[in-house]
C-alpha positions in Angstrom: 26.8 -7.0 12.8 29.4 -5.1 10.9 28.5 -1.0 9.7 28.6 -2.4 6.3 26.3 -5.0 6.6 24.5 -2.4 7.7 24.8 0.4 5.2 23.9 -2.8 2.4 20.6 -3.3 3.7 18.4 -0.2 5.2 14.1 -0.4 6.2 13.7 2.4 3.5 15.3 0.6 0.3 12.1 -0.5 -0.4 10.4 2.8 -0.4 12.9 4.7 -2.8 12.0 3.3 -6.2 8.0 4.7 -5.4 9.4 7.6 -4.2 11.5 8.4 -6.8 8.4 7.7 -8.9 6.0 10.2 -6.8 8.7 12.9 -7.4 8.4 12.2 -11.1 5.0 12.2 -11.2 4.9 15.7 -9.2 2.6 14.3 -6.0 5.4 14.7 -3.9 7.8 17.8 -4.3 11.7 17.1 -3.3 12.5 19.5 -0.4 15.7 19.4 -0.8 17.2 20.8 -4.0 20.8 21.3 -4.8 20.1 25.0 -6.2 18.0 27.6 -6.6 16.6 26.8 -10.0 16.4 23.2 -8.9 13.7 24.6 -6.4 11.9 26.5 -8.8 11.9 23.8 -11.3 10.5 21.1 -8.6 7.9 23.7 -7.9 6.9 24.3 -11.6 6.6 19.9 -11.4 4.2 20.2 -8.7 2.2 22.8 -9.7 2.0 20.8 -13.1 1.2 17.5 -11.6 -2.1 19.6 -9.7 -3.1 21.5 -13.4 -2.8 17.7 -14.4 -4.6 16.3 -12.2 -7.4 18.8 -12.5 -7.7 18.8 -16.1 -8.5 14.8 -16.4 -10.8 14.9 -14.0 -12.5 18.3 -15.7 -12.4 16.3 -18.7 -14.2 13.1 -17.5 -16.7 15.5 -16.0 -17.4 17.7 -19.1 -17.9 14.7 -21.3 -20.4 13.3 -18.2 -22.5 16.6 -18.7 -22.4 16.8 -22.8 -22.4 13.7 -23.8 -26.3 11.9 -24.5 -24.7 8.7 -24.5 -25.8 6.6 -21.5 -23.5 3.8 -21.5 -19.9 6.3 -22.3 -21.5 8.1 -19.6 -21.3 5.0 -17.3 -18.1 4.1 -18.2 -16.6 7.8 -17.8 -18.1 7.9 -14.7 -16.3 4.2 -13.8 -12.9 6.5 -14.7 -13.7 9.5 -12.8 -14.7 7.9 -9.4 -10.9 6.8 -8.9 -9.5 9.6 -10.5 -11.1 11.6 -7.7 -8.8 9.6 -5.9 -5.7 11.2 -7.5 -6.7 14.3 -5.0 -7.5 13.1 -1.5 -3.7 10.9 -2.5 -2.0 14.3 -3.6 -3.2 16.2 -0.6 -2.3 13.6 1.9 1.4 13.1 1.3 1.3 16.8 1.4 1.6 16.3 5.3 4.7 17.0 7.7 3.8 14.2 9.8 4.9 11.8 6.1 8.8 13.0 7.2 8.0 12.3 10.9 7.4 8.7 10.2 10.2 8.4 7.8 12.2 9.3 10.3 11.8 6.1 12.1 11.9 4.0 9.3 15.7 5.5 9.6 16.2 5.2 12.8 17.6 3.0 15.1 14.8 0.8 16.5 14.0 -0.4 12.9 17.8 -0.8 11.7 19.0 -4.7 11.7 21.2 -5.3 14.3 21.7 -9.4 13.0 22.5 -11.1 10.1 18.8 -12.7 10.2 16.8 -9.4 10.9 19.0 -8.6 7.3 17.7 -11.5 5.6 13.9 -11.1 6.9 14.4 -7.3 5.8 16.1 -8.1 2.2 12.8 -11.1 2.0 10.3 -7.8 2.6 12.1 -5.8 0.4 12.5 -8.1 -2.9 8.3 -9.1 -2.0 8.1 -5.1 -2.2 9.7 -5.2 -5.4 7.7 -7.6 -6.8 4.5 -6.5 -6.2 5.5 -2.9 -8.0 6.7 -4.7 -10.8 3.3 -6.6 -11.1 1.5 -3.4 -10.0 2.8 -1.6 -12.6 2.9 -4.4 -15.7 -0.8 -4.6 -15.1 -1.0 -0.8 -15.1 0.4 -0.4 -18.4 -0.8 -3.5 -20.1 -4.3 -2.1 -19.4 -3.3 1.3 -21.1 -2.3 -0.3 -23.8 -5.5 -2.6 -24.6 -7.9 0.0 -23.6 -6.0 2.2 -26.7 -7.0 -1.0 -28.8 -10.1 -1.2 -27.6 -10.9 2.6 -28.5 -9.3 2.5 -32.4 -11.3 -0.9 -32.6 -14.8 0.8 -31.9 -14.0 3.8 -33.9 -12.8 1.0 -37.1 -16.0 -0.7 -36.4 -18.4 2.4 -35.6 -17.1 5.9 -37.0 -19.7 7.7 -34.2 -17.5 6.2 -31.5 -16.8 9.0 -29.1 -13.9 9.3 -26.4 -14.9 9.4 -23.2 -13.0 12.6 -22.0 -13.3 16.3 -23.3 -10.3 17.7 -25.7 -10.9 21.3 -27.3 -10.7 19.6 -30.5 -12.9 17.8 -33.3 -12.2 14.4 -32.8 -15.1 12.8 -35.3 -11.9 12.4 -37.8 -9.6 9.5 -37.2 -6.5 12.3 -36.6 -9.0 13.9 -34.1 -10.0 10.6 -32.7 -6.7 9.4 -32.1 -5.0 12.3 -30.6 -7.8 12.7 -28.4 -7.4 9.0 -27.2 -3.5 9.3 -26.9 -3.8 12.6 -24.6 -6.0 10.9 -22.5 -4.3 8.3 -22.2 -1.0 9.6 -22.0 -2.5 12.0 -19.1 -4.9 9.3 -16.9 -1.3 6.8 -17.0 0.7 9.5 -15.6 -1.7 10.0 -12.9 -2.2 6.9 -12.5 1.7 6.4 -11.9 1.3 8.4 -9.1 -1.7 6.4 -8.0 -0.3 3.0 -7.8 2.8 4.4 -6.6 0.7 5.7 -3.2 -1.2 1.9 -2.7 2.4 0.5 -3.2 3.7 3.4 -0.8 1.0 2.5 2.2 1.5 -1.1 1.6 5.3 -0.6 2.5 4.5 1.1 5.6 2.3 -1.8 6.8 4.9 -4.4 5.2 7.3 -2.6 7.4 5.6 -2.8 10.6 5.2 -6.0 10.1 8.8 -7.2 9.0 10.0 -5.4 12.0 7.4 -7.5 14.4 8.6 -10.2 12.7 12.0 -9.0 13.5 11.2 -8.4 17.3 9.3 -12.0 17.2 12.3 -13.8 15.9 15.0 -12.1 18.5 12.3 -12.9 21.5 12.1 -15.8 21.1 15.6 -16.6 20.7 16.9 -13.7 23.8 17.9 -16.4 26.0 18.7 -19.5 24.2 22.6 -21.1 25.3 23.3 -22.6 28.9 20.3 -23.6 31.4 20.5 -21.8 34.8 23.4 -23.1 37.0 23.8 -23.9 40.6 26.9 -22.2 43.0 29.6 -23.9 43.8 27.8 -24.2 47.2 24.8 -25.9 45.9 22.2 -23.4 47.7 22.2 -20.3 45.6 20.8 -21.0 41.3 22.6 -18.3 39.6 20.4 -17.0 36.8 20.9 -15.8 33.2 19.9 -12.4 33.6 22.9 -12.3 36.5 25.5 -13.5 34.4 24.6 -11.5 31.3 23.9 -7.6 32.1 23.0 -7.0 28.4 19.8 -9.0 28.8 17.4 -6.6 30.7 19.0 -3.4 28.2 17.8 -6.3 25.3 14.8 -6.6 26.9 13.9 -2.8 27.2 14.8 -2.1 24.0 12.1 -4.6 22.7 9.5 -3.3 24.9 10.3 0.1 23.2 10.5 -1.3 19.8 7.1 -2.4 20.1 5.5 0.9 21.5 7.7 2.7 18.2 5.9 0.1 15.7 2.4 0.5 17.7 3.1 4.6 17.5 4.3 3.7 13.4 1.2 2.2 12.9 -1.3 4.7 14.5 0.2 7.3 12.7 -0.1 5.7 8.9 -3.8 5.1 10.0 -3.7 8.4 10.9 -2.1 10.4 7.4 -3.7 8.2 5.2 -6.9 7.7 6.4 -9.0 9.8 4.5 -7.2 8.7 1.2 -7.8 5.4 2.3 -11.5 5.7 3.2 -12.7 7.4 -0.3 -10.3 4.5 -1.9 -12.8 2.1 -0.6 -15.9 3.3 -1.0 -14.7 4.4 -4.7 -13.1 0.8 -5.8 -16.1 -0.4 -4.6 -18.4 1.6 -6.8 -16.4 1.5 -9.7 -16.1 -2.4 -9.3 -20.0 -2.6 -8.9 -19.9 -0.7 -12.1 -17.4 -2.4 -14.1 -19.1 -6.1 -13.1 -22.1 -4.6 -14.7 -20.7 -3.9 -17.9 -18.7 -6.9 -18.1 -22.2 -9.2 -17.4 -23.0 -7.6 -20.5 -20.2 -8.1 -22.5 -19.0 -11.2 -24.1 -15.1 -11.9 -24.4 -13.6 -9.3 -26.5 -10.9 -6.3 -26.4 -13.9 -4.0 -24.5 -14.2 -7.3 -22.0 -10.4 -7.7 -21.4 -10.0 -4.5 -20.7 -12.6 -4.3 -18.0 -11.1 -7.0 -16.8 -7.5 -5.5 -16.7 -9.4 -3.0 -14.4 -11.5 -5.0 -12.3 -7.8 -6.5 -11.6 -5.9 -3.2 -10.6 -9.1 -2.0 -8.3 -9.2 -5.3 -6.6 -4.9 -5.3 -6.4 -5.1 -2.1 -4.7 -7.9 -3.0 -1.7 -6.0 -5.8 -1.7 -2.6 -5.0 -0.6 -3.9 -2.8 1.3 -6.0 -5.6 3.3 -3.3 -8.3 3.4 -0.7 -6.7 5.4 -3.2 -4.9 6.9 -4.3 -8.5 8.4 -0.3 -9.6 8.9 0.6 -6.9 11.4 -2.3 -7.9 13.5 -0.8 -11.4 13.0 2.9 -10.4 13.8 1.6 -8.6 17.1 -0.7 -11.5 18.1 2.2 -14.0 18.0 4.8 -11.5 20.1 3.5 -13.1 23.0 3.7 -16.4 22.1 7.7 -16.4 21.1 8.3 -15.0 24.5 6.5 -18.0 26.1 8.5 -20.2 23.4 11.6 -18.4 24.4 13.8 -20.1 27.5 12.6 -17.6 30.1 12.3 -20.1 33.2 16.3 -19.3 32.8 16.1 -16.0 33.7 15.1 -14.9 37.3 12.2 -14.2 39.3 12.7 -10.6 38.7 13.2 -10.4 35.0 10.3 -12.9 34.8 7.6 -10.1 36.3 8.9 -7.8 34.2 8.1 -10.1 31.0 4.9 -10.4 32.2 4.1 -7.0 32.5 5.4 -6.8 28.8 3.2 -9.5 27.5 0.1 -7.8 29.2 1.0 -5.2 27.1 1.4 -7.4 24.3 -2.0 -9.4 24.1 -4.0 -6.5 22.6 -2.4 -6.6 18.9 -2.0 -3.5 16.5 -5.0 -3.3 14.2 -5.3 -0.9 11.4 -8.5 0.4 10.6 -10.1 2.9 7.7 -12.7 5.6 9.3 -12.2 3.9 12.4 -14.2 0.7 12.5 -13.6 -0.6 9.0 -10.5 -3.1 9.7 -7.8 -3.9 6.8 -8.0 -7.3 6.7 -8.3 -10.2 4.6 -12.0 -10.9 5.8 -12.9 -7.6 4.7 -11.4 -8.5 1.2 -13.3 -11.6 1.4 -16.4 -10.1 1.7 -15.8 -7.5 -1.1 -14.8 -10.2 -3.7 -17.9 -12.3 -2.4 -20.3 -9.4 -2.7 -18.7 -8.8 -6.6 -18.9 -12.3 -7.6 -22.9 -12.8 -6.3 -23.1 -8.8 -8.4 -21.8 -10.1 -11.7 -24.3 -13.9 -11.2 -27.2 -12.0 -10.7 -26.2 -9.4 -13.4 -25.6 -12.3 -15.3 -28.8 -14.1 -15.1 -31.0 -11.2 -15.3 -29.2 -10.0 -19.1 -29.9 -14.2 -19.9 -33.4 -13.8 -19.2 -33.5 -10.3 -21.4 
């Protein structure tokens, strides 16, 4: 493939748009500034992103300890278990090993060296782009109906109170409704950040996969053309892998594409594994939490924004989970497009050697959080089973009340 076919189309287009958007959002600070003051003014961003970060959570835990109300203390506290989350996120792209990994995103063992590793990679990248569009329409729709929801209860009951502390008197409408608008300005800027880290990991498990997908598709298809031929002789077969040198330097690039990926993967388990761990025991509290509320509620602006939030928890386990599952996938079927492949045309050589390879290959790359919990979509299963059963019986026992 041509060097601008290849400049078009690179593995870490899909990652720029979130990073650009974790740079805004001060929870990842550019390293390389064009000036002085451009250094001092990305550092002033990331100091303010942490003062940010701190105050809405100091907020949702001052209103916990003040307020008498037990149900806005319920549904602070469904707010400030995932904002917790804002700091194991902030603190682990904070690591060197991030720029380590990069690295071989940009490297050459996940560069496209066909037209049709370009198409699979441009597939990955629009699906990408999707998914942050719908991420984020979700996330600001839900903004925008739980500041409805607020200035409905305060129309409808003037002792409404926000659930967040402002060093202000917010009993008056003004007071009311600046004190809604900085929280919500503040929780949607960190909550930028937020989705922009699940969309982040779910690109670095998208991209493992693509590139399996990648190495599956040119396996399979190494040593397609003309069957083995016979000498002029008749007595000696005169193999593939003898005519065309390039195969076995194919072949070993492969093999060492696959231990890159396998070494890509361990590592994101690796940076992001604590981030990852609190994010599910977290989003499974706070959907516990909101499935008892909404058992309570009927349909409404309170209900359908609930809802907008029992939708963004479950969206972020979820992606999380699903291409979690399809790079365990991707490597389990290596080993079948090299049997698929025409490799009785190669010879008995080059055929131990792909046996020693798919040896290798029959254990496929898993990713894990805390070590024995596995991202897949069985473990989604089970957390969308155990909700639904949560919100029947919930159900039932408010009926009988």
């Amino acid at each position: 493939m041509s060097t601008d076919i290849n400049k078009q189309v690179k593995p870490f287009d899909s990652f720029q748009v979130l990073y650009d958007i974790l740079s805004w959002t001060g929870y990842l600070k550019p390293k390389n500034a064009s000036s002085r003051a451009k250094k001092y003014l990305n550092t002033f961003h990331w100091l303010l992103t942490i003062c940010i970060i701190t105050y809405v959570n100091a907020g949702h835990i001052i209103f916990i300890f003040t307020s008498n109300d037990k149900n806005a203390i319920f549904e602070t506290m469904i707010l400030e278990i995932t904002q917790i989350n804002a700091i194991f996120k902030f603190l682990s792209l904070q690591t060197s090993k991030l720029s380590k990994i990069n690295d071989v995103i940009s490297g050459p063992y996940f560069a496209t060296k066909s037209e049709k590793d370009e198409k699979l990679l441009k597939d990955n990248n629009k699906e990408m782009f999707r998914i942050t569009t719908v991420m984020y329409t979700t996330l600001t729709t839900g903004c925008v109906v739980w500041i409805i929801s607020y200035i409905r209860k305060k129309l409808k009951d003037d002792d409404t109170a926000v659930l967040f502390y402002v060093p202000i008197d917010s009993k008056p409408m003004s007071g009311f409704v600046i004190t809604v608008f900085v929280e919500a300005i503040l929780t949607l800027y960190v909550a930028y950040g937020h989705v922009a880290f699940d969309c982040v990991v779910a690109m670095y498990y998208a991209q493992a996969m693509v590139q399996l997908r990648i190495m599956k598709y040119n396996i399979q298809h190494m040593f397609d053309g003309d069957e083995v031929e016979e000498s002029t002789t008749g007595h000696q077969v005169i193999y593939k892998d003898d005519k065309d040198a390039t195969l076995k330097e194919r072949f070993a690039y492969y093999v060492d594409k696959y231990d890159k990926v396998n070494w890509f993967t361990k590592n994101v388990n690796s940076v992001f594994n604590i981030a990852l761990s609190f994010q599910f025991i977290s989003m499974t509290g706070s959907c516990c939490c909101v499935i008892c509320v909404l058992s309570i509620y009927k349909f409404s602006t309170d209900f359908t924004y609930l809802g907008f939030l029992f939708v963004e928890f479950q969206g972020q386990l979820f992606f999380y989970c699903y291409y979690g599952s399809l790079v365990e996938y991707e490597s389990q079927s290596i080993c079948s497009a090299m049997y698929l492949s025409n490799w009785v045309s190669v010879s008995p050589k080059f055929r131990r050697n792909i046996f020693i390879a798919m040896t290798r290959w029959t254990y496929p790359l898993k990713t894990r959080v805390s070590v024995v919990v596995p991202l897949s979509l069985s473990t989604m299963i089970s957390i969308v089973r155990a909700s639904y059963t949560l919100f029947t019986v919930m159900s039932e026992i408010n009926v009988k009340e």
